[in-house]
N, C-alpha and C positions, 0 to 999 in steps of 0.2 A: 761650691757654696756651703754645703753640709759641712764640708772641711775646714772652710772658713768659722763656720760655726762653731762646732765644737775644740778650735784653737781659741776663739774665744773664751768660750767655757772656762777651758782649762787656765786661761788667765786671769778666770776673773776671781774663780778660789785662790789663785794667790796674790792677785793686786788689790781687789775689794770690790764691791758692787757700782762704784762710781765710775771706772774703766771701764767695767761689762758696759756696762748702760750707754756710754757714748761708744763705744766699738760696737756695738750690735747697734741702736741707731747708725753708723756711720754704715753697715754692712748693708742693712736694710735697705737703705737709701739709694747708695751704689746700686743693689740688686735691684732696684723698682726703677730706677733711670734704665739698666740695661733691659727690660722690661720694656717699657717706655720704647728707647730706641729699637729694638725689638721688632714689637709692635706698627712701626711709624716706617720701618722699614718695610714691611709687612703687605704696610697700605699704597706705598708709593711702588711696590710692584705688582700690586693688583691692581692700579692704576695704569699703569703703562702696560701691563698685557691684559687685562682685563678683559677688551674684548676681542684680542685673539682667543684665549683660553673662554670665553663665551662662542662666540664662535665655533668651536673647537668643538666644544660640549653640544650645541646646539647637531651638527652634522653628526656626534657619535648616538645624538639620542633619535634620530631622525633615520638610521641605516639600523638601531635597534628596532624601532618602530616597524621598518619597513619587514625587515626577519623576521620577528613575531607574527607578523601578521600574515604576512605567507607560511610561516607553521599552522598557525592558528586555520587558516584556510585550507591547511593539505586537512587537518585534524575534523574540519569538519566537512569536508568532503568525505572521508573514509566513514569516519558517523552516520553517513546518510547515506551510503552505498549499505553499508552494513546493515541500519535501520531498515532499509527497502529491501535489502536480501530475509532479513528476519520478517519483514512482514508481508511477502511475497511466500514465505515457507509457511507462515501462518494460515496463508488464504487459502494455501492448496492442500492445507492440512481438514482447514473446516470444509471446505469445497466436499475433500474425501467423506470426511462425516456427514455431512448434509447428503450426497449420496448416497451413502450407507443405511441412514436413516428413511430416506424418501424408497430404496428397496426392500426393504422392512416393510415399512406400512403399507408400499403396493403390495406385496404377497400378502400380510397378512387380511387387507381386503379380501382380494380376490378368493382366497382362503372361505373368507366368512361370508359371502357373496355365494360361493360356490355351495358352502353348507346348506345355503338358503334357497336354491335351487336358480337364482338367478342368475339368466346366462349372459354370456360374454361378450363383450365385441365381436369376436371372430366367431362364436356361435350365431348372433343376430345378421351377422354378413352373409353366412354360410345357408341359412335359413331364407334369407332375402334373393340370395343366385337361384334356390332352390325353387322358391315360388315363382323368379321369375321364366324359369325354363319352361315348370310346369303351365304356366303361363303360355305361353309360345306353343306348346303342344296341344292345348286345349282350344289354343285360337285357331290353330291347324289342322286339325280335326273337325271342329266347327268348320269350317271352311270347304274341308271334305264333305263331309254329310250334307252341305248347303248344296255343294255341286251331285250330290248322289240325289237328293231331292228334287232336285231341279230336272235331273235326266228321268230320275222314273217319271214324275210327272210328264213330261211330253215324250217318254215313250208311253205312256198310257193315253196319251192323247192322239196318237196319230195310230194306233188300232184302232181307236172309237169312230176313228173317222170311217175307215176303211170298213169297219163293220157297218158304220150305218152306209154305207155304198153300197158294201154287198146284201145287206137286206133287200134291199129295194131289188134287189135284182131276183131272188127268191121269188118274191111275187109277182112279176113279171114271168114267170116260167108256167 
């Protein structure tokens, strides 16, 4: 067509503007019919395949779909593994600080507790076995002495007997 054109051109500097004019109309014309036809051909095969190639389209966007979204799925699976691993290292990371910190503050109690003269679980334990034993030996003791009382009394009692028997017999002599 370009080609066409500019053989026009060149005809029209030497035959005069009145030639151009109808050959370029005439060229134009031809060109927009085959345009035209073209076009109309164009339509009459998107008609008759239309919906195969619909169709067609529809199953390639559908098996796109269906790929994506199994990536998309592996993608956010590893997300959330990953997620759960970083925030599992997290927890065991504060965990460790939180300990750290909570043996910290117990020594430095027991520290300023100890400054203060006040004593300890395991002193007050220790203290409580202590009174309890002494406890237990005191009651056993007591217990002794009750029976050592109890015998001197009634061996003080059965000489008195005996003495006032043998009195009487004193006087009788």
């Amino acid at each position: 067509m370009v080609k066409k054109l500019k053989a026009m051109a060149a005809k029209k500097s030497t035959s005069g503007a009145s030639l151009f004019d109808s050959a370029l109309a005439g060229s134009v014309k031809e060109s927009a019919k085959e345009i035209w036809l073209a076009g109309m051909g164009a339509f009459a095969k998107a008609q008759a395949e239309g919906k195969q190639v619909f169709e067609a389209l529809v199953k390639e966007g559908s098996s796109l779909q269906k790929k994506t979204q199994g990536v998309a799925e592996e993608k956010f699976s590893e997300v959330t593994s990953k997620m759960t691993s970083m925030a599992d290292e997290v927890t065991a990371k504060a965990n460790q600080h939180w300990d750290k910190l909570e043996n910290i503050f117990e020594e430095r109690t027991a520290k300023a507790l100890k400054k203060l003269g006040v004593p300890t679980s395991k002193d007050v334990q220790a203290l409580m076995d202590r009174v309890d034993a002494l406890s237990a030996q005191v009651a056993g003791r007591a217990k002794a002495s009750a029976k050592a009382a109890t015998a001197k009394t009634a061996a003080k009692r059965a000489p008195a007997k005996t003495a006032a028997k043998r009195a009487p017999r004193k006087t009788a002599a």
